[in-house]
C-alpha positions in Angstrom: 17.5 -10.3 8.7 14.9 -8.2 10.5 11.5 -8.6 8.4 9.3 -5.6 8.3 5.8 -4.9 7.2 3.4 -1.4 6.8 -0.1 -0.5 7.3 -0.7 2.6 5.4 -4.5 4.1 6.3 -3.3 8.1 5.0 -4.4 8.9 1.8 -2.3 10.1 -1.4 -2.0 14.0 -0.5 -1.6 13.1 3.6 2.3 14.3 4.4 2.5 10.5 6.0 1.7 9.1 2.9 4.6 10.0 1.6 6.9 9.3 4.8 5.7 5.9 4.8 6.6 5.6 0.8 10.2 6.9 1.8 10.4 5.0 5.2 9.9 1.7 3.0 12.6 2.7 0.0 15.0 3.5 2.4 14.1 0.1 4.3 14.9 -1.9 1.4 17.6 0.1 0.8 19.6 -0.3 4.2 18.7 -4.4 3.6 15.2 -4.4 5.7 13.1 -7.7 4.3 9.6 -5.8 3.6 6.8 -8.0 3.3 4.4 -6.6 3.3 2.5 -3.3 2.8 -1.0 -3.3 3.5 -3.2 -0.4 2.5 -6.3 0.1 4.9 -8.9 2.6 5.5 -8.6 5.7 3.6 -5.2 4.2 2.6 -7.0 1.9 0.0 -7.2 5.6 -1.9 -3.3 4.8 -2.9 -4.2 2.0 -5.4 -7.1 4.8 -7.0 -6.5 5.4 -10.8 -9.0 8.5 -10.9 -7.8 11.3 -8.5 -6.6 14.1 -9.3 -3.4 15.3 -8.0 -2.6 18.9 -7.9 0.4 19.9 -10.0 3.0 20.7 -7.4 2.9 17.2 -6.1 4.2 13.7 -7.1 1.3 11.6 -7.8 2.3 8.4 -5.3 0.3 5.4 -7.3 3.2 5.0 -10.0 6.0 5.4 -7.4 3.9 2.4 -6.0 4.0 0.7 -8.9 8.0 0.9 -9.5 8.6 -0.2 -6.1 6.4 -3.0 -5.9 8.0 -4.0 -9.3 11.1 -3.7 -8.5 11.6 -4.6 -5.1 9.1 -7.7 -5.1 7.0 -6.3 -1.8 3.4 -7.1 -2.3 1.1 -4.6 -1.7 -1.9 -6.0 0.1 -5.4 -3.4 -0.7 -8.5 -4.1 1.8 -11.0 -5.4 -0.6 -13.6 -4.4 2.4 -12.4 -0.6 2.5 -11.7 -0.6 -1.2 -15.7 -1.1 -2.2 -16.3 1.2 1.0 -14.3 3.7 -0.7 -15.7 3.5 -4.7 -12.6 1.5 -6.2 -14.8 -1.6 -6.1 -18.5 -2.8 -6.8 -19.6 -6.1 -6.6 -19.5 -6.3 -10.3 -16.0 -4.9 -10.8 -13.7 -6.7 -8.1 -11.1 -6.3 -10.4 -8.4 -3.5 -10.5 -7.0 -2.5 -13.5 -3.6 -2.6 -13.1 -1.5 -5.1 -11.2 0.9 -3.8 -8.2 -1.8 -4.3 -5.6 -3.2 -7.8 -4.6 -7.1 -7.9 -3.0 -6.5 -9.2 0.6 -8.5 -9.3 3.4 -7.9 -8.9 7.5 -7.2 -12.0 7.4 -3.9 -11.0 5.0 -3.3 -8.3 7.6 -3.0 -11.1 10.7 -0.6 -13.0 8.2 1.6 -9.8 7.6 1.6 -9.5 11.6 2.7 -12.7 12.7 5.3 -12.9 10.2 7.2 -9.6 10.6 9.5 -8.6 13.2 8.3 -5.1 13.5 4.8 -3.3 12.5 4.8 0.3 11.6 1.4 1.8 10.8 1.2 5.1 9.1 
């Protein structure tokens, strides 16, 4: 089985955003092993509890949520571009909820070497 893992550096309201979140479903769905999802740059925006999303869309962090609970793909957030980005402080390296794991580049080498194929969004 063909392993897979994504690099998502679009934030929530960026059209890509969303193809990458339907890229993966239907991934798992046609049997693709993700391992990995790895939220970078901007990206790190995804795992954010305090945007605001305007009306007419769907708000991505829950869909995030189901899927990593249901699927079991971890979902790696840049601790480095997190705190550049306000969801961390060196007092609070803690997110309150659970579907993303703090990682580091080195997570991101990991996730490379170990997948078949790379797509970055």
């Amino acid at each position: 089985m063909k392993s897979l893992a994504v690099i998502i550096t679009t934030a929530p309201n960026n059209h890509l955003t969303e193809t990458a979140f339907q890229f993966i479903s239907q991934s798992v769905d046609q049997g693709m092993n993700v391992i990995g999802v790895f939220f970078y740059q901007v990206g790190v925006l995804n795992a954010s509890e305090h945007l605001v999303i305007p009306s007419d869309e769907s708000p991505l962090l829950p869909r995030w949520q189901e899927l990593s609970q249901t699927t079991n793909i971890p979902l790696y957030l840049c601790s480095t571009a997190a705190e550049k980005h306000g969801l961390l402080s060196e007092s609070n390296l803690e997110l309150s909820h659970q579907a993303f794991t703090m990682a580091g580049l080195g997570e991101l080498v990991e996730l490379h070497s170990k997948a078949d194929r790379v797509v970055q969004l």
